[in-house]
C-alpha positions, 0 to 999 in steps of 0.5 A: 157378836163375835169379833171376827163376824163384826160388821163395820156400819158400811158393810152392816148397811150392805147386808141389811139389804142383801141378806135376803137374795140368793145370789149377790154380785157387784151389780146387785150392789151398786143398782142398791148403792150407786154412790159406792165405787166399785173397789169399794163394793168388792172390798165389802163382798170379800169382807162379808164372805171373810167374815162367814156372811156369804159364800164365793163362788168366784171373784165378784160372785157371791150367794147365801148358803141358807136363801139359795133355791138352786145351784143351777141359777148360780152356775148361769151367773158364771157364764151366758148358757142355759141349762141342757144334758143331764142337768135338763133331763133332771129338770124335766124328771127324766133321769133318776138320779141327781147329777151333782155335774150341771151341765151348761151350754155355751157358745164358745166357752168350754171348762169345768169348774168346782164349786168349793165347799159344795158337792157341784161341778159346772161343766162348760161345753160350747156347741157354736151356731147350735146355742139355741133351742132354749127358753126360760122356766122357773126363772132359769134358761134350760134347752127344751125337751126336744133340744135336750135330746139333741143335745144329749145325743150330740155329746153322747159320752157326757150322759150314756146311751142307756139314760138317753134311750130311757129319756126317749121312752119317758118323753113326751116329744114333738118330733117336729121340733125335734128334727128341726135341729137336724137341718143346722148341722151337717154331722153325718154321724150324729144322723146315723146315730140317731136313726140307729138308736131310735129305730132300735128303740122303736123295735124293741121297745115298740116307741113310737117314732114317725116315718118321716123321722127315719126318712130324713135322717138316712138322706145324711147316712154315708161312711161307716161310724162307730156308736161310740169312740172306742176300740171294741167288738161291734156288730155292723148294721147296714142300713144305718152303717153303725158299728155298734160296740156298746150293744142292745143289752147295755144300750137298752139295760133299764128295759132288759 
């Protein structure tokens, strides 16, 4: 073995029985060995990780290149959320491409970090009393396809309004469950929004929506609101009082 990659028999004990795991921390280390105190324990991850054995993802966090299935399951070891936006439209195979950005929803912790000698980013975004509508698939916590939507429309700006509208078309949605998530927040934007862009959707795309959709989302349209934040030419439509400044044609590109 070549010098530099040479393993002292404590850490050759170590990595005889964490050479299998995808991700490795100081926890996995001391339920395998509890006598090992933990400077110790973090001692011989940083050495494994010097030494080319491990790649770090952050201080104490660790996986191997070569059993790691998913960058997703390693973004949720940095911080309690669960998988949503973009990333859980790749999941549910409604985007159609690969977002190298993982989107993960969190209480109150907002960042964006690189993960180093890879491609990803992990993009941090709380949502508060709405960190909720999420279970566990595949060994991951992701929102579910209707907790998605909502999502994806509440941070419009973080996926665009044409890969939102495309989801919609392509979803099979339970609208029940779906306007549920309306009844925790009072964001009269968010209401106008989507009873624009669904009834958009459901004239020229001829998606099915429910009545009672569009019925409970006008109980909150009051002032008038731009589709996006950003100075430029709008039509104003008067039911939903949304001054639409991206328009149909890029709104609804993929069906043009």
């Amino acid at each position: 073995m070549d010098k530099k990659n040479y393993l002292t028999n404590e850490e050759q004990e170590v990595w005889r029985y964490v050479q299998d795991k995808e991700i490795i921390d100081n926890e996995l280390i001391k339920q395998i060995f509890p006598e090992i105190k933990e400077n110790k324990r973090n001692k011989i991850l940083h050495s494994l990780f010097k030494k080319g054995y491990l790649k770090r993802a952050k201080k104490d966090l660790y996986y191997n290149p070569k059993n790691l299935t998913s960058f997703y399951k390693l973004a949720l070891k940095f911080r309690e959320g669960y998988i949503s936006l973009s990333s859980a439209l790749r999941y549910y195979n409604l985007l159609d491409y690969e977002d190298f950005t993982i989107s993960i929803i969190t209480k109150n912790f907002q960042k964006k970090i690189d993960l180093k000698d890879t491609k990803y980013t992990i993009q941090f975004t709380p949502l508060n009393n709405l960190f909720l509508g999420f279970e566990r698939r595949d060994g991951l916590y992701i929102s579910t396809i209707e907790k998605t939507l909502f999502d994806c429309l509440l941070k419009p700006t973080s996926i665009g309004f044409t890969n939102i509208t495309k989801a919609f078309y392509d979803a099979k949605i339970d609208w029940d469950k779906f306007i549920r998530f309306f009844t925790l927040t009072n964001n009269n934007s968010l209401y106008q929004r989507t009873g624009y862009i669904l009834e958009l959707m459901k004239v020229k795309t001829k998606l099915i929506v429910p009545e009672f959709v569009f019925k409970y989302l006008l109980k909150k349209v009051k002032y008038p609101v731009k589709l996006i934040p950003i100075d430029s030419h709008s039509h104003f439509n008067t039911k939903w009082k949304i001054e639409d400044n991206l328009g149909e044609n890029k709104i609804l590109s993929w069906w043009h």
